[in-house]
C-alpha positions as CSV (number, residue, x, y, z in Angstrom):
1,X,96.4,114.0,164.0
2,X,99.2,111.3,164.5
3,X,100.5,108.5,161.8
4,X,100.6,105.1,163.5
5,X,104.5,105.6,163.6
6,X,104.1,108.4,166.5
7,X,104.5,106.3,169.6
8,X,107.9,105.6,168.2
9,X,108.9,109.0,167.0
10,X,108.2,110.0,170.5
11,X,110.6,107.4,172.3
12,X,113.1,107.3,169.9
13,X,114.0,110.9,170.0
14,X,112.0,112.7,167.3
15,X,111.1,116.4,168.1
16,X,107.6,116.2,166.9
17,X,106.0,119.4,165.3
18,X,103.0,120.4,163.4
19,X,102.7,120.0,160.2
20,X,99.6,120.1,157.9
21,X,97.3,119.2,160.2
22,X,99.9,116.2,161.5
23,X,102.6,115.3,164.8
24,X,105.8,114.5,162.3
25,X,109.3,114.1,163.9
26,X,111.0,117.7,162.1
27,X,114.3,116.1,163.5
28,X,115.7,113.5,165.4
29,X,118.9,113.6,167.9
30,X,121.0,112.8,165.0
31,X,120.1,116.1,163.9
32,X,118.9,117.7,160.6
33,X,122.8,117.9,158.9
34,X,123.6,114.3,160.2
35,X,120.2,112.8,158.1
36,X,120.7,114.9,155.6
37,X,124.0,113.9,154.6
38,X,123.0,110.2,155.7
39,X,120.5,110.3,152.2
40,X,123.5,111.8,150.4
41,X,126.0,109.3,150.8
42,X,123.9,106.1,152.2
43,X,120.2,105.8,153.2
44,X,117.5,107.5,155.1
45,X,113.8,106.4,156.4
46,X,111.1,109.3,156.5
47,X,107.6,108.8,157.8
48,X,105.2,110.1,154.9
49,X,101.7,108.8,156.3
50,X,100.7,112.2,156.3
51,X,100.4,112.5,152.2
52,X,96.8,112.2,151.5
53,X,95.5,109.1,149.0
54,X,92.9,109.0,146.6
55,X,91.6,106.0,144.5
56,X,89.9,107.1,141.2
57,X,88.0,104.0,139.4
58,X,85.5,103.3,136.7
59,X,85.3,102.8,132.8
60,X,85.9,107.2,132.6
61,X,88.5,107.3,134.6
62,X,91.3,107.7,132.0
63,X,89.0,110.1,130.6
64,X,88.4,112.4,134.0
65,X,92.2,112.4,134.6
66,X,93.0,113.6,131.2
67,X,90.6,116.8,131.4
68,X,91.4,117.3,135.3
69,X,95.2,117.3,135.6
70,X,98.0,118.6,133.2
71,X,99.6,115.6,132.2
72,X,98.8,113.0,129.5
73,X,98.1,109.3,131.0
74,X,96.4,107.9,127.4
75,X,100.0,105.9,126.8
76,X,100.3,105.0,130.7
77,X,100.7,101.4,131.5
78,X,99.9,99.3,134.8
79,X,102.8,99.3,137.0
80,X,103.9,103.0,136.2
81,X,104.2,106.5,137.9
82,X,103.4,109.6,136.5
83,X,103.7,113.5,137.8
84,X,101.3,115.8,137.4
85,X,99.3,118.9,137.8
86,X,95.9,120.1,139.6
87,X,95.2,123.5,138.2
88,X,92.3,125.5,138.2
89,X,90.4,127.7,135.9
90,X,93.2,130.8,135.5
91,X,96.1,128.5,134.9
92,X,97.1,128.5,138.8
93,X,98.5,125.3,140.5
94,X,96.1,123.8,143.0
95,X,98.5,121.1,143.9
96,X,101.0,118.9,142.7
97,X,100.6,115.2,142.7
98,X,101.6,111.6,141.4
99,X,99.6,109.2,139.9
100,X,99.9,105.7,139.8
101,X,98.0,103.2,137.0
102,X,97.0,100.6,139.4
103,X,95.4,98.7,136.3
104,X,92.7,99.9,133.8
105,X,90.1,102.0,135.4
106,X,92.1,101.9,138.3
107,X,94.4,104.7,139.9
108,X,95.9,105.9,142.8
109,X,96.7,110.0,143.3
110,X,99.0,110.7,146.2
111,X,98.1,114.2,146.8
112,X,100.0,117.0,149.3
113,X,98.7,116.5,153.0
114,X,98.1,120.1,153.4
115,X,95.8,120.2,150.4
116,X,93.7,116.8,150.9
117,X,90.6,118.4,151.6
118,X,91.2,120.7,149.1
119,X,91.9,118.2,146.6
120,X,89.0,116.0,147.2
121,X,86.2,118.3,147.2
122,X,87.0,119.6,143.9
123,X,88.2,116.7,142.0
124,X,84.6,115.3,143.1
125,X,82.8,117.8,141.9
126,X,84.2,117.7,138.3
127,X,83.6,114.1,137.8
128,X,81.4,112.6,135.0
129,X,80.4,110.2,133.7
130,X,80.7,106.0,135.3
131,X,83.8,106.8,137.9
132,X,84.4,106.9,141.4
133,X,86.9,108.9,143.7
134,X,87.5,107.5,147.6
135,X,89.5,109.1,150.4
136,X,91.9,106.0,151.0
137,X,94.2,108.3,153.1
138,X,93.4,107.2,156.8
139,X,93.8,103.9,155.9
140,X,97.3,103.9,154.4
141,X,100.1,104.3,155.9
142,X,103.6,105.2,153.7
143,X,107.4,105.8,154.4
144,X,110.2,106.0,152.4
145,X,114.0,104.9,152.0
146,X,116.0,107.0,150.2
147,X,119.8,107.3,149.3
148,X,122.0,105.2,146.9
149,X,122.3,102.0,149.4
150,X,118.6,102.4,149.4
151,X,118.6,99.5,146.9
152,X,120.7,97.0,148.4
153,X,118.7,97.0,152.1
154,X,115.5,96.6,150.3
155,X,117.3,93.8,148.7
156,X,118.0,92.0,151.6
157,X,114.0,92.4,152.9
158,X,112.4,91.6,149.8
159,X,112.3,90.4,146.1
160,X,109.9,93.0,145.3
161,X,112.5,95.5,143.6
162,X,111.2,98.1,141.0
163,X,113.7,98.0,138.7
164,X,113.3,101.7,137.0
165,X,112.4,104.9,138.4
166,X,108.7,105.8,138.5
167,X,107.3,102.4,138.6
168,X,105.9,100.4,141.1
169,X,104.6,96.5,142.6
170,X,101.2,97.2,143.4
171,X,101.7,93.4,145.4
172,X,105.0,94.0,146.7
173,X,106.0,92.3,150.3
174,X,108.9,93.4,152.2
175,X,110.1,91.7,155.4
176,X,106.8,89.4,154.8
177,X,104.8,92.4,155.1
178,X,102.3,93.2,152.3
179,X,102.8,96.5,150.7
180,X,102.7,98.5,147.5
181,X,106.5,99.6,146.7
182,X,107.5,102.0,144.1
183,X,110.8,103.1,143.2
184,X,110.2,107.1,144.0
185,X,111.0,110.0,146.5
186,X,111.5,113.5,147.3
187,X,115.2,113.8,148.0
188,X,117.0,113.9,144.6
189,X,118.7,110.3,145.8
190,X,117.5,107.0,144.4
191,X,114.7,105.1,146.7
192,X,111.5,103.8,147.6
193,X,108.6,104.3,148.8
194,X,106.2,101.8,150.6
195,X,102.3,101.8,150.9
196,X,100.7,99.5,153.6
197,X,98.1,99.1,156.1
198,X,98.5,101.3,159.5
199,X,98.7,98.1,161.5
200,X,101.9,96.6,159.4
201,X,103.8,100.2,159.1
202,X,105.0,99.8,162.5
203,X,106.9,96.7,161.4
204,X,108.4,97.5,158.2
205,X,109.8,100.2,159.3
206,X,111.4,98.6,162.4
207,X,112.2,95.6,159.7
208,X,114.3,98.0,157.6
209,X,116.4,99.6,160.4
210,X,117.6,96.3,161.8
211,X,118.4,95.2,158.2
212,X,121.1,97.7,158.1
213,X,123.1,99.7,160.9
214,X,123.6,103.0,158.6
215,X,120.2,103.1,158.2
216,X,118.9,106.5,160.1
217,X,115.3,107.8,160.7
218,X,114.8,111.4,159.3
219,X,112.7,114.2,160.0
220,X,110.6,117.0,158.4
221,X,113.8,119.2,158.5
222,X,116.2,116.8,156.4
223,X,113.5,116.2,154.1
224,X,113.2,120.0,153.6
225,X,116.9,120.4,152.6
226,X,117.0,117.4,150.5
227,X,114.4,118.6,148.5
228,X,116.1,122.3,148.1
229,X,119.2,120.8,147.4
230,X,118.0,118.8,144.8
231,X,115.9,121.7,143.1
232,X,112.1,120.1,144.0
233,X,109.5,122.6,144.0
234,X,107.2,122.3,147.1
235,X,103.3,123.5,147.4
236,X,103.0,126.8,148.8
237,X,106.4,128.0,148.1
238,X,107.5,127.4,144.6
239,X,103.7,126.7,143.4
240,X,100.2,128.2,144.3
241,X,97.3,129.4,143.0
242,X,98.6,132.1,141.8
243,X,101.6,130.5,140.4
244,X,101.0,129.0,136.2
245,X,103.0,125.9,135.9
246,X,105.1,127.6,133.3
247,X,106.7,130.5,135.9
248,X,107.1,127.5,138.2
249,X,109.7,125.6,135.2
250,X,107.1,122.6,135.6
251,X,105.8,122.8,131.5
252,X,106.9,118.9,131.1
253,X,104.0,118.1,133.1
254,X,101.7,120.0,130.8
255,X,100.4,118.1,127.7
256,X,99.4,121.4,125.2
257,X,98.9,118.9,122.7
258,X,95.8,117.4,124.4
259,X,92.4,118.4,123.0
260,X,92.0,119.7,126.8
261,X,92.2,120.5,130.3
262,X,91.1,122.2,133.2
263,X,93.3,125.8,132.7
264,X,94.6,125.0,129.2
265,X,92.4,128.1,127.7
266,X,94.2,130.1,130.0
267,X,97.7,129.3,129.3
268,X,97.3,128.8,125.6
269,X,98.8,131.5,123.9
270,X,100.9,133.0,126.6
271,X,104.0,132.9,125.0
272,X,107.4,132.5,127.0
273,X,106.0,133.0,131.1
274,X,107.0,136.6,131.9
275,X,108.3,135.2,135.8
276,X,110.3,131.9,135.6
277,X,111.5,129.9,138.8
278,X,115.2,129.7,139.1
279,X,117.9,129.4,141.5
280,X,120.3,131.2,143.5
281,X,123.6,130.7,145.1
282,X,124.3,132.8,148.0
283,X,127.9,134.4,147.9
284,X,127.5,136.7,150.9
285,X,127.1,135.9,154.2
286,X,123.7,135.1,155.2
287,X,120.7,132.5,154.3
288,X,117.9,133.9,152.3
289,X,114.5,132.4,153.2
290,X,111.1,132.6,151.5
291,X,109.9,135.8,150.7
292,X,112.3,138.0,150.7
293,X,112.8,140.5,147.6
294,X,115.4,139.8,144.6
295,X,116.9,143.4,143.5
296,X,119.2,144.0,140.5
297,X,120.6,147.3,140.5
298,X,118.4,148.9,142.8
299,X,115.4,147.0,141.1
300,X,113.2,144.7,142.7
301,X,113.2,141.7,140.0
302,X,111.6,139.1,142.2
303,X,111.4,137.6,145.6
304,X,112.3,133.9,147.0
305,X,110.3,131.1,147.6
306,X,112.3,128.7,149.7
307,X,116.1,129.2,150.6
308,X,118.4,127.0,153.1
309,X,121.6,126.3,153.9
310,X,122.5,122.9,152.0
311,X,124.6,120.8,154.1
312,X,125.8,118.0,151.1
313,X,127.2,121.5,149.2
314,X,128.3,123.1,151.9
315,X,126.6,126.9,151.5
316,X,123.5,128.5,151.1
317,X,120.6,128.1,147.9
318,X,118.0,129.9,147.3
319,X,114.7,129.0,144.5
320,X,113.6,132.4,143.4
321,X,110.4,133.6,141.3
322,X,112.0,136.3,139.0
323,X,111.4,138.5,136.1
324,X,112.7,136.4,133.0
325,X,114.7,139.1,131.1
326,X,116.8,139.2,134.4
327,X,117.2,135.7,135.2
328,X,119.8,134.7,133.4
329,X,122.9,132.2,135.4
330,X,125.7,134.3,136.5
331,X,123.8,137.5,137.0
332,X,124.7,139.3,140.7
333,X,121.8,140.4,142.7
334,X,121.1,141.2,145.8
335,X,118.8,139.8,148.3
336,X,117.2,141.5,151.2
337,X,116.7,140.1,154.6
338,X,115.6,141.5,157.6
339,X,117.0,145.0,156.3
340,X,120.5,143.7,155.2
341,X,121.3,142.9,151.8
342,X,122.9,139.6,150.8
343,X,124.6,139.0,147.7
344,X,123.6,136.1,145.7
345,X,124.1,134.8,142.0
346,X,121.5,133.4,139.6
347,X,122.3,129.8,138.9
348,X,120.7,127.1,137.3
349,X,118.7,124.4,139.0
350,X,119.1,121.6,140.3
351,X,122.0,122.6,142.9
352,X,123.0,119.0,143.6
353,X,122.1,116.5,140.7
354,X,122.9,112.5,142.1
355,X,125.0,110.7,139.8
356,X,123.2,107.4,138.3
């Protein structure tokens, strides 16, 4: 599949790779340090039309969100943003998602592209009562600015400005182009993110890289190393199935005080998660990627789940899944990769933490 933005990825230089079922520019001739350090110290515009939509309405849809994800949204107002959990029976994530209160009875879920289909057939089928769930996904497009002069170019497009972090102008124009903006992202940097119809996308974005020459697009690859860098878990690395949202160091998007929710039997009563994500700071030479065994004296304690090179720090990070009577900051290990063992020591997430 293609967002409505490939045409330009193509001639402007974006090396366009597969990704959840999607042709998404991974870099761009800038290259992956050069956008990377562009959302670090100015601004950055990604291509998200990939993320999958959903629209959830009817007189029980408060109700159907509070047993089906892991947050509580009883005290959510219109206008906000609010993180949350898919999980199933066991306590393992299905997905990770955001929902926004559109108005009452009325929400939006932005779900993972890679798990859309996924998403939708079994949110569906646990429905009751008078509500309604549509597929909005092919019909939206989204990208995102992000980095601290984020603010001031959206400034100069528009008087739709989300003034705090997790809320959003469901009737938001920027550039004179209709368009749901919220003040959100992926990066660890201040931003926004905008909603509109495939045939305006092409505009907007074009509008917001005249508006300011520092204003870069990025790729896929960026993206990745923003996220690491700023200690953002992503699906099928730091969460899965298999994965409680306790190990993952996700429990403040888990309401135990609600009456319930789908997997709250299962992770009542578990006491302190016996596996707990954390981080690690590479001191050897080397990068650690996913999947490759922790060891503490000669014990295996754990294995990664995402590990780069972070170009704003300037050395290699590692998130790690790891027995919790080991993981404690400051603790030597030793990672293995590709039959070579790199030293590494347990830190505290995030690595990089953007100063407000």
């Amino acid at each position: 599949m293609k967002t409505p933005l490939y045409q330009w990825h193509e001639s402007h230089g974006g090396r366009l790779v597969p990704y959840a079922g999607f042709s998404l520019p991974v870099q761009y001739e800038t290259g992956i340090i050069t956008e990377h350090n562009a959302v670090r110290k100015g601004a950055g515009l990604f291509d998200v039309s990939h993320m999958g939509e959903f629209l959830i309405t009817g007189k029980d849809a408060l109700k159907n969100l509070q047993i089906i994800f892991t947050n509580d949204f009883s005290n959510m107002k219109s206008g906000r943003v609010r993180y949350t959990l898919l999980c199933n029976e066991e306590g393992g994530i299905l997905d990770d998602l955001v929902v926004y209160m559109m108005g009452e009875d009325r929400y939006m879920l932005v779900v993972n592209a890679a798990n859309r289909g996924k998403d939708l057939i079994w949110i569906q089928s646990r429905l009751t009562g008078s509500c309604s769930l549509e597929d909005v996904s092919d019909s939206l497009a989204q990208i995102a600015i992000q980095g601290p002069a984020s603010e001031a170019i959206l400034n100069s497009l528009s008087k739709d400005v989300p003034e705090k972090y997790y809320t959003f102008m469901e009737k938001g124009e920027a550039g004179g182009i209709p368009c749901l903006i919220s003040r959100t992202g992926y990066t660890g940097e201040d931003g926004f993110e905008f909603y509109c119809q495939n045939d305006d996308v092409l505009a907007l974005w074009e509008k917001l890289l005249a508006k300011d020459s520092g204003l870069i697009p990025c790729g896929l690859g960026s993206r990745d190393t923003l996220r690491l860098e700023a200690g953002m878990p992503l699906y099928g690395h730091e969460m899965d199935e298999t994965i409680t949202p306790f190990e993952a160091g996700l429990s403040f998007a888990v309401k135990m005080e609600k009456p319930d929710f789908i997997g709250k039997s299962a992770l009542t009563g578990k006491g302190k998660a016996s596996r707990i994500r954390i981080g690690l700071e590479i001191t050897g030479r080397g990068i650690a990627r996913e999947k490759s065994p922790v060891y503490f004296q000669g014990r295996e304690i754990g294995q990664t789940s995402s590990g780069t090179s972070c170009p704003h720090l300037g050395k290699a990070f590692a998130m790690a899944l790891l027995e919790t009577k080991y993981a404690e900051p400051g603790r030597a290990v030793e990672i293995e990769v590709r039959g070579r063992m790199i030293e590494a020591l347990i830190c505290k997430l995030p690595f990089y933490k953007r100063e407000k």
